[in-house]
C-alpha positions as CSV (number, residue, x, y, z in Angstrom):
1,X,140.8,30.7,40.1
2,X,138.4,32.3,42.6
3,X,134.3,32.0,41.5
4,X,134.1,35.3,39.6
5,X,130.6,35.5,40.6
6,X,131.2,35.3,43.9
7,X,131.6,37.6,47.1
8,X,133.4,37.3,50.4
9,X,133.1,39.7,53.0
10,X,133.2,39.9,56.2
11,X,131.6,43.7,56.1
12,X,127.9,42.8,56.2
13,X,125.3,45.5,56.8
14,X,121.9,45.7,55.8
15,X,120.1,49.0,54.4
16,X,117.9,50.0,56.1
17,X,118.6,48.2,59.4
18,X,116.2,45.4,60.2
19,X,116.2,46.1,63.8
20,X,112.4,46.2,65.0
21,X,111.3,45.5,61.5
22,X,109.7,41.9,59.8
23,X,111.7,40.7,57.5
24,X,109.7,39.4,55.1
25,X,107.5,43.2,55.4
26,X,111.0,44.4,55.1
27,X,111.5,42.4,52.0
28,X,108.4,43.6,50.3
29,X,108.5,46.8,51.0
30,X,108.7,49.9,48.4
31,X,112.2,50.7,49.4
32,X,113.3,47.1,49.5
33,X,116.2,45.6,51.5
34,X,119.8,45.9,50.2
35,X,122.9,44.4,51.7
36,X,126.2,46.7,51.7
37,X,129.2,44.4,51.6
38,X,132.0,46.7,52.0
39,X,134.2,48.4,48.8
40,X,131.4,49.7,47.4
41,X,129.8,46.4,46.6
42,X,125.7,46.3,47.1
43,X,123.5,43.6,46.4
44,X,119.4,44.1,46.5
45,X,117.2,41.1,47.9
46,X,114.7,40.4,45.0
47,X,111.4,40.7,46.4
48,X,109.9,37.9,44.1
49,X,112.7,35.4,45.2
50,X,110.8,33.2,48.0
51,X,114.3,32.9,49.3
52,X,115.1,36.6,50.3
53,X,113.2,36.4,53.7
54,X,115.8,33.7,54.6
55,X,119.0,35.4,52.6
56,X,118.0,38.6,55.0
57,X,117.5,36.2,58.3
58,X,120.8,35.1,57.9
59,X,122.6,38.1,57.0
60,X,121.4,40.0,59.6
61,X,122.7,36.7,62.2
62,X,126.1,36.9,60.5
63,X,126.2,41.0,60.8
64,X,125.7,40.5,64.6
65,X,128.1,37.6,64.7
66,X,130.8,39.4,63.2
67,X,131.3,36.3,61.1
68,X,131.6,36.5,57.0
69,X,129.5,35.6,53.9
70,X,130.2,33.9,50.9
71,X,127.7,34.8,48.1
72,X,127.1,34.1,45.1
73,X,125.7,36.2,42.7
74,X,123.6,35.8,39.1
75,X,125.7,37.1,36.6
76,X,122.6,38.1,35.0
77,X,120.3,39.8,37.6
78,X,122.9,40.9,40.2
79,X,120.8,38.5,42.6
80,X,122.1,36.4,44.8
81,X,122.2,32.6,43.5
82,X,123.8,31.0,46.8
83,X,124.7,32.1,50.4
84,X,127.1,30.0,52.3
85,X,128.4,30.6,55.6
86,X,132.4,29.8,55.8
87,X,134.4,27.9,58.7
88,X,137.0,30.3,60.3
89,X,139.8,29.1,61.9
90,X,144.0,28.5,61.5
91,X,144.6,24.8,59.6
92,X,146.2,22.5,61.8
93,X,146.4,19.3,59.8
94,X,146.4,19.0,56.2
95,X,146.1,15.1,55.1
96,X,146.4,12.9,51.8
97,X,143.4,10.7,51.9
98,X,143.5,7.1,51.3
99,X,141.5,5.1,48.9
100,X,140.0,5.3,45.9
101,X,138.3,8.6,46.4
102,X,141.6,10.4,46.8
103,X,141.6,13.8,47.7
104,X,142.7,16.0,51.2
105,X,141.1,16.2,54.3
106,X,141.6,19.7,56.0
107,X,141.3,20.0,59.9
108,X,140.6,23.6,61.6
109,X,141.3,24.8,65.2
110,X,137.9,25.6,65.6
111,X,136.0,22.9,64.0
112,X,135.7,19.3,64.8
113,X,134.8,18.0,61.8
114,X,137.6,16.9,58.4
115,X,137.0,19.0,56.0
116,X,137.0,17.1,52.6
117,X,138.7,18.5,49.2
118,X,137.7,16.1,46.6
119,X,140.1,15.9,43.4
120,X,137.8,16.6,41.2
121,X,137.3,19.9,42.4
122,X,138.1,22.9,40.4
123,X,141.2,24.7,41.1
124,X,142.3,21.4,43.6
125,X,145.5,22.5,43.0
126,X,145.4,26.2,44.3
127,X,143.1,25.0,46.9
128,X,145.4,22.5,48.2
129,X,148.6,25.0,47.9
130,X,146.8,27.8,49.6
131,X,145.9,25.5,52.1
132,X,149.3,24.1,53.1
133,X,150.2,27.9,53.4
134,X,148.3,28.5,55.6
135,X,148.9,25.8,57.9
136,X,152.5,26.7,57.4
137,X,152.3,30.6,58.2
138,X,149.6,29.6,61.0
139,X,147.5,32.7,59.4
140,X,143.3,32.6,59.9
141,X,141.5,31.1,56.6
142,X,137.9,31.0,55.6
143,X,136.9,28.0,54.2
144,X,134.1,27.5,52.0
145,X,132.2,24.4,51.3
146,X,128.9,23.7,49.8
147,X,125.7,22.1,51.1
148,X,127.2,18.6,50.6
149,X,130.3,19.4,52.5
150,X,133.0,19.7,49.9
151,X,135.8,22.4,49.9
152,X,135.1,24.7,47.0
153,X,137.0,27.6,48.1
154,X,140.0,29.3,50.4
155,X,140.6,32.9,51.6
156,X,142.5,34.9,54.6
157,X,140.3,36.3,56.3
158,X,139.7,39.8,57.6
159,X,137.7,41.0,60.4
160,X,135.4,43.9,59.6
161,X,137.0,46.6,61.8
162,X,133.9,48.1,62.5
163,X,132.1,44.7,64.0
164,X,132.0,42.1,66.1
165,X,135.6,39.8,66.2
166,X,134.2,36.0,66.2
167,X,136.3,33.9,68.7
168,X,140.1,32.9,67.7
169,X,142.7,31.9,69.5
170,X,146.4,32.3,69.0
171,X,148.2,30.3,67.0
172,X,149.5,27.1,68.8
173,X,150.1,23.5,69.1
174,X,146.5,21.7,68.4
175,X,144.9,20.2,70.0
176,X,145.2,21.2,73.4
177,X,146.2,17.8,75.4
178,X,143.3,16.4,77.8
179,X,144.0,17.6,81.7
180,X,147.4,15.9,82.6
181,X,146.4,12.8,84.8
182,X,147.8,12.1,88.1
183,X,151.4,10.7,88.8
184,X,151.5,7.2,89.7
185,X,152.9,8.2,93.3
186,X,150.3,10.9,93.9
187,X,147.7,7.6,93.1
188,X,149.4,5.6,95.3
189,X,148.5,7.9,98.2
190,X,145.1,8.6,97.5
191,X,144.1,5.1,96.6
192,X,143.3,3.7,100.2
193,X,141.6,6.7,101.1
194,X,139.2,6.7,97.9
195,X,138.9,3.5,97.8
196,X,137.0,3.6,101.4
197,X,135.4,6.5,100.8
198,X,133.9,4.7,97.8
199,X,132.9,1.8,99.6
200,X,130.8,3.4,102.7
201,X,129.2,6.1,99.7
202,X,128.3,3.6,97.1
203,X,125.3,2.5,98.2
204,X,124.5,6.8,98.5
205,X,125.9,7.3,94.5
206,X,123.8,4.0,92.9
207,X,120.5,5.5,94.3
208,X,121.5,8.8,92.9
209,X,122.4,7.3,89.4
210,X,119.0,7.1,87.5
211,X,117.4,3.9,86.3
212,X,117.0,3.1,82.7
213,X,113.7,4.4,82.5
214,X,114.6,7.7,83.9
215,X,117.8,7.9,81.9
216,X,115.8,7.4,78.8
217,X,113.1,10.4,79.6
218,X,116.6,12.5,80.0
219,X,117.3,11.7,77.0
220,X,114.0,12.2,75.7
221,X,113.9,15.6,77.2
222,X,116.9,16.6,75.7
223,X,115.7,15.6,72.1
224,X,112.9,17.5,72.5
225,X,115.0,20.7,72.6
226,X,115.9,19.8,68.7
227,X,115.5,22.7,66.0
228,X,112.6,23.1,63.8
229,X,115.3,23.4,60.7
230,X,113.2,26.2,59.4
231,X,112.7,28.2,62.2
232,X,115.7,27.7,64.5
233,X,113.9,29.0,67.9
234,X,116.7,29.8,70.4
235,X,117.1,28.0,72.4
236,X,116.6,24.8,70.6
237,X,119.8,22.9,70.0
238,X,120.5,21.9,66.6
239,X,120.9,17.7,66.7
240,X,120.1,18.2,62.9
241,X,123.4,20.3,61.9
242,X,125.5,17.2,62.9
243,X,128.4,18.7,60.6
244,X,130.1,20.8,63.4
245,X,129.5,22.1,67.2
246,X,129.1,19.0,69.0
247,X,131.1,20.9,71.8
248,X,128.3,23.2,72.2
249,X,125.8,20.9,72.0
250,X,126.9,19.0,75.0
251,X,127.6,21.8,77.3
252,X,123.7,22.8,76.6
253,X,122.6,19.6,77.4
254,X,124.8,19.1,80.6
255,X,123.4,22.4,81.8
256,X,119.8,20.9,81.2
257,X,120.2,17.4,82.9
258,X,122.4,19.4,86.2
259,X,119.3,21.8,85.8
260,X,117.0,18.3,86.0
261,X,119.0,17.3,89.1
262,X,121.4,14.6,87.8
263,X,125.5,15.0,87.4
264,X,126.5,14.1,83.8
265,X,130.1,13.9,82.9
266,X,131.5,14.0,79.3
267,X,133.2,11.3,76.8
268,X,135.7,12.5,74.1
269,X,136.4,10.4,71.2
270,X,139.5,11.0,69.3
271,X,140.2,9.2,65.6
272,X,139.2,9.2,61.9
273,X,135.5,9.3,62.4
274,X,133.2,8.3,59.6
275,X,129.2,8.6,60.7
276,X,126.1,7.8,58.2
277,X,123.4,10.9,58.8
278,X,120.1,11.6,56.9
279,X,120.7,15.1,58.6
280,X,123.2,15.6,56.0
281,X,123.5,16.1,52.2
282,X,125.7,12.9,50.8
283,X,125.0,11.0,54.3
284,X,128.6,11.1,55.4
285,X,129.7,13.2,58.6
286,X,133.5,13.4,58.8
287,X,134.8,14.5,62.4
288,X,138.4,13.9,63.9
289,X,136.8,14.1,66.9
290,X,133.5,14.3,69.1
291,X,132.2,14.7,72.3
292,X,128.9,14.0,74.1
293,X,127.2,14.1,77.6
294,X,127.1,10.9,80.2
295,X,125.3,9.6,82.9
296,X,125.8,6.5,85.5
297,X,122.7,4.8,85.0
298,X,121.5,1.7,87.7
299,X,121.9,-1.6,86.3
300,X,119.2,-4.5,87.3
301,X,120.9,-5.7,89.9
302,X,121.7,-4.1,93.2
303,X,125.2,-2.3,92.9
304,X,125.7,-1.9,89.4
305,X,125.9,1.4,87.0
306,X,126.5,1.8,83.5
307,X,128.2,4.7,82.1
308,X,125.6,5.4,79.0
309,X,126.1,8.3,76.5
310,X,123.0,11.0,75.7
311,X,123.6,11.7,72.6
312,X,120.4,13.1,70.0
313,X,122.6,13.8,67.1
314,X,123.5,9.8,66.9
315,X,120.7,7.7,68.8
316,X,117.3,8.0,69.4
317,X,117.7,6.3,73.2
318,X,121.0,6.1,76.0
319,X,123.7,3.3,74.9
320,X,127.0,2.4,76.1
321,X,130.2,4.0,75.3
322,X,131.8,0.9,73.4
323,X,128.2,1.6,70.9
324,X,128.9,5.1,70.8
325,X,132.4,4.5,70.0
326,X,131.4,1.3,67.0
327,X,128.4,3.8,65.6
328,X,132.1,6.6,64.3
329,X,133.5,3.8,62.0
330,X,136.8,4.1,63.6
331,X,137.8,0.8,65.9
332,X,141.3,2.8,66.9
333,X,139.9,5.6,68.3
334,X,140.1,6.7,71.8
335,X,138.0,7.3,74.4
336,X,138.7,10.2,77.0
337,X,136.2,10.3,80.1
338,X,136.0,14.0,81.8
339,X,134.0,16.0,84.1
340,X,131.3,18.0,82.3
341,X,133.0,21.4,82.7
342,X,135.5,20.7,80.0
343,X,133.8,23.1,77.7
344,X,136.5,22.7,74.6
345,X,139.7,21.6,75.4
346,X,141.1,23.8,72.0
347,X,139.6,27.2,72.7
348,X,137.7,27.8,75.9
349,X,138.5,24.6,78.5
350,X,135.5,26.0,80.5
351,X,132.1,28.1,80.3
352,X,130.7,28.3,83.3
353,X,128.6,30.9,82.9
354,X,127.2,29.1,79.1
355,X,128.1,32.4,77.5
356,X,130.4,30.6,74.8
357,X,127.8,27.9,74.6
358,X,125.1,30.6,73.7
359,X,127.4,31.8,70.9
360,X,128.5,28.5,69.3
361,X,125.0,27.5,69.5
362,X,123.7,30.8,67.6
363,X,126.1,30.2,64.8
364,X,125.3,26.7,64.4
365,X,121.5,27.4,64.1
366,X,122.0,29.5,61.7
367,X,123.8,27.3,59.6
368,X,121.0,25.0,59.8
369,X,118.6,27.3,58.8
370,X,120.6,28.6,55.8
371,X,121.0,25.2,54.7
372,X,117.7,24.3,54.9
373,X,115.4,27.2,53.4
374,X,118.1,27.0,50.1
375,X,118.6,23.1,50.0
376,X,115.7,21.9,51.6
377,X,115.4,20.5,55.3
378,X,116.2,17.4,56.7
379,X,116.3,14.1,56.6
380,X,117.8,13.4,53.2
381,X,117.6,10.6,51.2
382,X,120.8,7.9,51.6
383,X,121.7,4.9,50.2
């Protein structure tokens, strides 16, 4: 059964409103701060908990998101114990997993990552049930896991009339298939003309692709954009969340190296991905699929490029797609090269004007902050 002790709501406001107002004054103050969650449930941030400032911070960011709360509350005090911010989204896969460990693995259309129940989770059984409903009836779930990434709970979820609606698409088939490639005829036609086309601008295009050196301050530059876990400043990108919203993080850092003067493209990688992360509780990142920016970058010798990946959340310098691809544990995944305006091939194929790249990246920040002001911030300790 459901945690007793614990809330889900999607109505979040906070009384008074903290517009214009510190937090933590807001916190201390003689009135005090007090969250109304809807049906006549009202929880009061203890002013002596060191933890309220951030319970409030993030709140308030899911209030404005439109996006629920799952807290838990001291059966004791009334205070809450635990905030956790739930994954939204229709399941589109819902897989035994293989070796000793057991267990499911859950994938949502708007998350990236596989979402682990272990069977030694309470209630495995209702979990797992509700969760092949809803991937039969297609209906939007919240899903709930903890700070070391395991499913602990499943609800439908209901907008808050009176909010925000968080992006959701339609029901569908998932995922959206990559941009359909040319028919072999069609290539046929083409090819002599590219292929000379290629061979009078080549010379023009290996100037224009950086050198190693000046690929790896790109790729210093965009690290330097990383979140301060406990402070989140937009518009720092959050390399240290590597749980989710790798889409976002790319389309933020292919504005930043256009706005820099190069052309990046994108690789997508499609399997069973397995990654070891000190930026995560437990270590172990579980995607079914990532993407990251790339960049031709001139070789030694005259008239060769590299395609190398920038990617912050995995590397600390540029490396080659076959790394990219051997660093995600899975040797049968593929790799899909695209132009850098494939925003998200299973909601929004295109942002051009960065408006659903500001969102994502807002929701993701705040998940690393939550995560870090109640577990404590990265790196963690692994094996």
């Amino acid at each position: 059964m459901p945690n007793p002790n614990a809330i889900v709501s999607s109505t979040i406001r906070l009384d008074p409103p903290l517009e214009g107002r510190d937090v933590g004054e807001a916190v201390a103050s003689e009135s005090g701060l007090n969250v109304d969650l809807g049906e006549d449930r009202r929880v009061r941030l203890d002013p002596a908990d060191r933890r309220s400032v951030g319970f409030a911070t993030v709140l308030d960011g899911l209030a404005k998101q439109g996006r629920p709360a799952y807290i838990e509350l001291d059966p004791a005090s009334g205070s809450i114990q635990r905030l956790l911010i739930p994954t939204i989204g229709r399941v589109i896969a819902v897989t035994a997993r293989g070796g000793a460990d057991g267990g499911i693995e859950v994938q949502l259309d708007l998350s990236h990552a596989r979402h682990i129940l272990s069977p030694g989770t309470a209630d495995f059984g209702t979990l797992e049930r509700d969760l092949r409903a809803a991937l039969e009836s297609k209906r939007p779930i919240l899903l709930v896991e903890d700070f070391e990434g395991r499913v602990i709970d499943v609800r439908d979820f209901t907008p808050d009339p009176d909010g925000p609606l968080p992006p959701l698409p339609e029901p569908g088939d998932w995922p959206i298939p990559f941009p359909r490639p040319r028919p072999w005829w069609e290539r046929w036609i083409f090819w002599p003309i590219r292929w000379l086309w290629w061979w009078i601008c080549y010379p023009w295009w290996w100037f224009h692709c950086p050198s190693g050196t000046q690929a790896q301050a790109i790729f210093d530059a965009m690290a330097a954009t990383s979140c301060d876990p406990l402070t989140v400043p937009v518009p720092c990108v959050p390399f240290l969340y590597p749980d989710n919203g790798c889409w976002a993080r790319a389309s933020e850092m292919c504005r930043l190296i256009i706005a820099m003067g190069r052309t990046p493209g994108k690789v997508w990688i499609d399997g069973s991905l397995e990654v070891i992360s000190s930026n995560k509780p437990g270590c172990h990142v579980h995607w079914s699929w990532h993407v990251a920016p790339t960049l031709c970058v001139r070789g030694r010798w005259p008239w060769i490029t590299r395609r190398m990946v920038i990617d912050p959340s995995l590397f600390t310098t540029p490396v080659s797609e076959a790394t990219w691809k051997a660093k995600q544990g899975d040797p049968n995944a593929t790799l899909t090269e695209t132009a850098h305006t494939l925003y998200w091939r299973n909601v929004h194929p295109t942002d051009p004007t960065y408006y659903w790249t500001n969102i994502d990246l807002a929701t993701y920040r705040l998940a690393l902050y939550n995560r870090s002001f109640q577990f404590g911030p990265p790196p963690y300790v692994c094996p």
